[in-house]
Structure formats: C-alpha cells, structure tokens
GUROFI-776072 format. One record per residue (C-alpha): residue number from 1; y, z negated, x negated. Coordinates in pm, 1 decimal. Example, Ala and Ser with C-alpha at 12.3 -4.5 7.8 and 13.67 -1.06 7.14 Angstrom:
<nodes>
NODE   num          y          z          x
NODE     1     -450.0     -780.0    -1230.0
NODE     2     -106.0     -714.0    -1367.0
</nodes>
This chain:
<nodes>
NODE   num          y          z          x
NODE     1     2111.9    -2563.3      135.0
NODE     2     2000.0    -2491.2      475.4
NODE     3     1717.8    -2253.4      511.5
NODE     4     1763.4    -1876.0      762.1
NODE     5     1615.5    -2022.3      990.2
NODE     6     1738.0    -2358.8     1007.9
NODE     7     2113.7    -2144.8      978.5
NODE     8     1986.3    -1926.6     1263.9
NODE     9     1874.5    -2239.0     1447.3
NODE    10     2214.6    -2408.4     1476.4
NODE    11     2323.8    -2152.5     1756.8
NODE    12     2312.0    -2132.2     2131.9
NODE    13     1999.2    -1902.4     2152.2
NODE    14     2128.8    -1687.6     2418.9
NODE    15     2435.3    -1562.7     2228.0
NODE    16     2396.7    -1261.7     2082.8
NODE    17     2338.5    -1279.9     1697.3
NODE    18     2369.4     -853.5     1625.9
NODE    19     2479.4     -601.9     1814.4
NODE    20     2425.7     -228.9     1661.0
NODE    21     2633.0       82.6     1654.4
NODE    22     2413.8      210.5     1948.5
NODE    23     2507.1     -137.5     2157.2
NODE    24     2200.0     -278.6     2161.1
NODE    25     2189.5     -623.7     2077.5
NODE    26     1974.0     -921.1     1945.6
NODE    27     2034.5    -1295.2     2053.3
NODE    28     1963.4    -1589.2     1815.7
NODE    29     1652.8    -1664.9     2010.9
NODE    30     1505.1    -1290.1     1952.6
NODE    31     1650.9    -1263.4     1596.1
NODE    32     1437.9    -1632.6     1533.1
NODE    33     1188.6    -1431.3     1667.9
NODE    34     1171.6    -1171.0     1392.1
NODE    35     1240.3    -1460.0     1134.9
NODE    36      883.2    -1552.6     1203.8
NODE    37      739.7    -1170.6     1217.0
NODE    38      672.6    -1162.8      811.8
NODE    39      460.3    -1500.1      846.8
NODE    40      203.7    -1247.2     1020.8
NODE    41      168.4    -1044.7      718.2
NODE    42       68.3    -1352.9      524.1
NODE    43      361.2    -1362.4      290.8
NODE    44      482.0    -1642.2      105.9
NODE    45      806.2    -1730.5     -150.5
NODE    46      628.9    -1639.3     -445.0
NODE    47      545.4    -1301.1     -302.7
NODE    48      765.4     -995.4     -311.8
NODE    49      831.4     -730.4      -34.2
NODE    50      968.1     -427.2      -84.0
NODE    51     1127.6     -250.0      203.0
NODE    52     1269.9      108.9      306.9
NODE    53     1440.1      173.7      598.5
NODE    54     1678.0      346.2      779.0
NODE    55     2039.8      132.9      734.3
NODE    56     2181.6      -19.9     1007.1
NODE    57     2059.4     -309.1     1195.3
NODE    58     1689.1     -266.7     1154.5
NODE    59     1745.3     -320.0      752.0
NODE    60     1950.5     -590.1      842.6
NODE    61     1700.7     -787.0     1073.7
NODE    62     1411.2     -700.1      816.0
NODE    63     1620.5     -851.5      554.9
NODE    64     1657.7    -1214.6      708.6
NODE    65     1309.2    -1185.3      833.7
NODE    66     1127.3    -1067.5      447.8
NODE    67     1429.2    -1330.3      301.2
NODE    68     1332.4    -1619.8      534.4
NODE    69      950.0    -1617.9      381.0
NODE    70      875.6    -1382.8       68.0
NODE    71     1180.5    -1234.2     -225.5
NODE    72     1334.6     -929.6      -31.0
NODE    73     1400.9     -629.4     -243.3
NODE    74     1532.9     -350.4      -29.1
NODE    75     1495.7       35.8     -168.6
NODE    76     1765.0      296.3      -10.4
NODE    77     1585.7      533.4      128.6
NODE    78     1750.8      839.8     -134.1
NODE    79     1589.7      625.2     -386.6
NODE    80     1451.6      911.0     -662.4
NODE    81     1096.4      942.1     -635.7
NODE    82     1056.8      801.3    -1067.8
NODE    83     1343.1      504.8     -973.1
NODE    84     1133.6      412.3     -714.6
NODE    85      773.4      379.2     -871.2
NODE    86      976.6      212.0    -1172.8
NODE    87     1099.9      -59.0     -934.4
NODE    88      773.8      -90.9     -775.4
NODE    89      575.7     -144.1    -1105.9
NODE    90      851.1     -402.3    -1217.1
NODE    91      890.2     -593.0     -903.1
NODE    92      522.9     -567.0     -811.9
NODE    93      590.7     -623.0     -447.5
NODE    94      280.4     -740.7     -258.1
NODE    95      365.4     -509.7       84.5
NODE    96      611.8     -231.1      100.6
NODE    97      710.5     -205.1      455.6
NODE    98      851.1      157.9      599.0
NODE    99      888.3      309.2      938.5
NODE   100      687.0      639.5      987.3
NODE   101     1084.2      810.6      951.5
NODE   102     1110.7      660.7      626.9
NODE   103      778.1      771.6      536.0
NODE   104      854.7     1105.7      616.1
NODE   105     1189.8     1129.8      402.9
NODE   106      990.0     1013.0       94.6
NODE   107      667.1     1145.6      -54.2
NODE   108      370.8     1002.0       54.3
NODE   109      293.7      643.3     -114.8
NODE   110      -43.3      563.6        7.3
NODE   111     -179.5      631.1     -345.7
NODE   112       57.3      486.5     -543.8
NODE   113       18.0      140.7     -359.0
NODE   114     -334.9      150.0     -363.3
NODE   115     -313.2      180.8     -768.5
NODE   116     -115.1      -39.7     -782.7
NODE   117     -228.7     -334.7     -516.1
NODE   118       33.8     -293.6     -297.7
NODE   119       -5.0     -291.0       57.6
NODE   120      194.6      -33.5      246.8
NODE   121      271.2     -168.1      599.2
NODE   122      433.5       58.0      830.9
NODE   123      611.0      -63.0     1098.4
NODE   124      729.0      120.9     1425.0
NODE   125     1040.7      -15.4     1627.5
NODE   126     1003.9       12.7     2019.5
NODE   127     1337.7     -161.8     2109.5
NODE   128     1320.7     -469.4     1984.6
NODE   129     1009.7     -506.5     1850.9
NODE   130     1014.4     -518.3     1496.7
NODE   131      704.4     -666.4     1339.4
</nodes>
C-alpha cells in the first residue's frame, strides 16, 4: 500500500490538491510540504498526536500531515471537557497540537499535559503556513 506521501507524490505538483470554502488553495507541491511539517516535531509511527482544530481544510491538511508520520487522533473541538481528558489518558498522545482559537474555545490544557507528559504545541496559520 502506497504511503501519503508516495500517493501525494504521483501528481503534477502544480495542480492544486485543496481548495477551501474561502478559495484559497493548496497544490500537491505545498500540501507535500506540510506532509513533512510533523517530522519537525520529532514524531514517529509509534507516537500518537492528538489534534483540535477548527474543521475545514486546516483539520484536513493536519490530518495527512500527523497521518503521514505519527497515529492521528483528531478531537472536535465541542469535545466535553471529562471526554476529552478520558481520551487523552487512553490514547496518551505524545503532542496535542491546537491553534490559539482552539485554545480559547476549550479550557486551558497546559496543566493537564504537563501531568500527563504531553506536549501541547500550538500552532498559528498565516496563509499557508501550517507547521
């Protein structure tokens, strides 16, 4: 079974790869790109990262970029407070990414990661960048 990337690989890398509901749009070359963002946070297939974000096409580029490296286990952001430290403590993700939005919608989880080894990574998107 071909890997993300190698799946990603097999297109033109100009053509565009996602377009979101805003119009902006990623080509196969840029989404590659964010493929190899998680390898900066030192992940690897064993490890698991836990992600909350907004929906749309953010969640969908951080999910082929956690998926491509580490397990991906995306949390919706309405996720009940007691769901969501249940998941954590089962999955035991190594990084839980957020933006600062997400952040804000949610209590504060600097804490809880930090009992429970966890590093909380949050990431900011300025147009494209992701990672």
């Amino acid at each position: 079974m071909p890997t993300i990337r190698e799946t990603l690989s097999q297109h033109p890398p100009n053509n565009i790869a996602l377009r979101d509901a805003e119009g902006e749009t990623l080509t196969y070359a840029e989404l590659l790109a964010f493929v190899d963002g998680p390898g900066r946070l030192n992940v690897d297939a064993q490890d698991t990262v836990m992600y909350m974000l907004e929906e749309g096409a953010l969640s969908a580029v951080a999910f082929l970029a956690v998926a491509s490296c580490a397990k991906a286990a995306p949390i919706g952001l309405s996720t009940p407070r007691q769901e969501l430290l249940s998941a954590m403590q089962d999955l035991q993700p190594r990084i839980l990414l957020m933006t600062a939005h997400a952040a804000s919608i949610q209590p504060p989880f600097g804490d809880v990661c930090k009992e429970l080894g966890i590093d909380l990574v949050l990431i900011t998107p300025t147009g494209k960048g992701l990672f």
